[in-house]
C-alpha positions in Angstrom: 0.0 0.0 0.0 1.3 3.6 -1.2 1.5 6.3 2.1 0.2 9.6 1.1 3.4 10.7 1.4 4.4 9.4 -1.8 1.6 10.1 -4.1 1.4 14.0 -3.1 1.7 15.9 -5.7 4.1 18.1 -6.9 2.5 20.9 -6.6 1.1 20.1 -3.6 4.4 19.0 -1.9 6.0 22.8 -3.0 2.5 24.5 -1.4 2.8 22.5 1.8 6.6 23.6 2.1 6.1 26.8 1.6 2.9 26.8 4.3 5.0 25.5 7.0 7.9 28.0 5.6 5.4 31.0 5.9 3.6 29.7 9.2 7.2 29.3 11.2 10.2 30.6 9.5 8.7 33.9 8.6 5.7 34.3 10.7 8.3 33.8 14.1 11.5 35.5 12.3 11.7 37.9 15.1 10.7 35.8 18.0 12.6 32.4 18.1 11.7 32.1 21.3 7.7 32.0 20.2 8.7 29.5 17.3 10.3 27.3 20.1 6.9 27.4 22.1 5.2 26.8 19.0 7.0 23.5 18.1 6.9 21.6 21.7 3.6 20.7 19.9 5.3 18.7 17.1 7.9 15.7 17.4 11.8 16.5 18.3 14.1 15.1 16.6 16.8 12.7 18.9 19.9 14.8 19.0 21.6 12.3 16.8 19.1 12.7 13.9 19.2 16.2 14.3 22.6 16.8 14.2 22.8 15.8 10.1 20.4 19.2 9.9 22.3 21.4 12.4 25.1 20.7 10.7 27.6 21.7 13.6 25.7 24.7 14.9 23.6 23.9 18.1 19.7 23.9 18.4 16.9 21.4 17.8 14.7 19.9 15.1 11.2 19.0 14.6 9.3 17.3 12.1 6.8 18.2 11.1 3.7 16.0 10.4 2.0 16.7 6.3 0.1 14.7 4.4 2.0 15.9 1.0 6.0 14.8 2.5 8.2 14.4 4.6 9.6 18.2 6.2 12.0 18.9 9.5 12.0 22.2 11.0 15.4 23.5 12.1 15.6 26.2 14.6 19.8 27.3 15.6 20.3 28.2 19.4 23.3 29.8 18.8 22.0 32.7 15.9 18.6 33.8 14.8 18.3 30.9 12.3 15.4 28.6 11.4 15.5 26.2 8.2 13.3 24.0 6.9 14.1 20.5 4.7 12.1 18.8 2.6 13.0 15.4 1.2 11.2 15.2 -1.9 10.0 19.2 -3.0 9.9 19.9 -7.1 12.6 22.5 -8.3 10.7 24.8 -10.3 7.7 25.0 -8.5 9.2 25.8 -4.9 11.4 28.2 -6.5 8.9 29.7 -8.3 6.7 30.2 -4.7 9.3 30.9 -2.9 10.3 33.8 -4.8 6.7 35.5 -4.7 6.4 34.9 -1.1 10.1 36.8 -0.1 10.9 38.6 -3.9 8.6 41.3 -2.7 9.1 43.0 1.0 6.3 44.1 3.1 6.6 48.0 3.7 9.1 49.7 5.0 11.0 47.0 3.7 13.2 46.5 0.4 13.7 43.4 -1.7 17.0 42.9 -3.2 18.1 39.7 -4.7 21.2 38.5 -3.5 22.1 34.9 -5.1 20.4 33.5 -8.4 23.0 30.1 -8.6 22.5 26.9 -10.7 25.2 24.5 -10.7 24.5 20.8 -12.6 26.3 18.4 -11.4 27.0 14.3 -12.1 23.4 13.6 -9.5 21.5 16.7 -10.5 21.0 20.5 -10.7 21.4 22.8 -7.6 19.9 26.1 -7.6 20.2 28.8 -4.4 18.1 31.9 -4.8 18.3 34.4 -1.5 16.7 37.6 -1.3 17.9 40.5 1.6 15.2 42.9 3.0 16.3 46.0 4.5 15.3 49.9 5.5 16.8 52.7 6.7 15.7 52.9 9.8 17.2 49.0 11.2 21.1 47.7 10.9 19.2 44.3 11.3 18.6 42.6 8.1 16.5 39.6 7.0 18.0 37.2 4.8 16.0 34.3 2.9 17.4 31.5 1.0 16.1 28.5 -1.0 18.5 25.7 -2.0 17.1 22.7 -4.2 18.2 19.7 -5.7 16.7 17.9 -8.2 19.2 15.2 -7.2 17.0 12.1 -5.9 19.8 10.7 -3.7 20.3 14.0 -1.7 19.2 14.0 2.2 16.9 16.8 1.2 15.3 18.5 -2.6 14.6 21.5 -0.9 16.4 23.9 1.9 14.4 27.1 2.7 16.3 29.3 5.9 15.0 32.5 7.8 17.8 34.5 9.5 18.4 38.2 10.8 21.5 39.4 9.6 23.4 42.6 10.1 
């Protein structure tokens, strides 16, 4: 018998990422410690599975239950980071979405594009896209990021972080 999981549809799969994107990355970008609240309601990761994600850098990670994949929630201790992974996300269609959703800042904000990368490789294409919002009136920056693969051996198709720079 097929799980949900793997029948979702593409399109599906790239909406539901960008939901849980929009609903904790961005939504909780200044208040990490309201995201952290937010996620006791979801499974944590064991540290040793979470660690592949963290990637060195210390905090936790959720997963996060959807009918249309399989996504873990990231959210760094040590800086004003949250990620979120999805293990099977369609290029195109994620990038496409996740560039309406950041490609255009909310006032007083400004939208600059800061990456626009596509490397192919021997397993697939990579593509990074990032956008930076800022104002005059805040050193503090917003910086937004999707990474995809269409690679179908990678740990994850699709990488989307929230961070406040300076």
């Amino acid at each position: 018998m097929l799980s949900s999981i793997a029948i979702a549809a593409p399109e599906q799969q790239a909406a539901a990422f960008m939901d849980i994107y929009s609903k904790h990355c961005l939504k909780y970008l200044h208040d990490f410690d309201g995201l952290r609240n937010e996620l006791k309601a979801f499974p944590q990761l064991p540290a040793e599975a979470a660690a592949m994600f963290l990637q060195g850098a210390k905090g936790n990670a959720w997963s996060v239950p959807s009918q249309h994949g399989q996504f873990i929630l990231v959210v760094h201790s040590d800086k004003n980071l949250c990620a979120l992974y999805a293990k099977t996300v369609p290029a195109t269609t994620v990038q496409a979405m996740f560039e309406k959703t950041v490609g255009k800042a909310p006032e007083p904000f400004r939208s600059e594009r800061k990456r626009n990368t596509s490397d192919k490789g021997p397993d697939g294409v990579k593509s990074t896209v990032a956008y930076e919002w800022t104002t005059d009136k805040s050193p503090r920056k917003p910086l937004f990021a999707l990474t995809t693969t269409t690679s179908k051996n990678s740990v994850a198709q699709g990488v989307a972080t929230a961070a406040i720079g300076k």
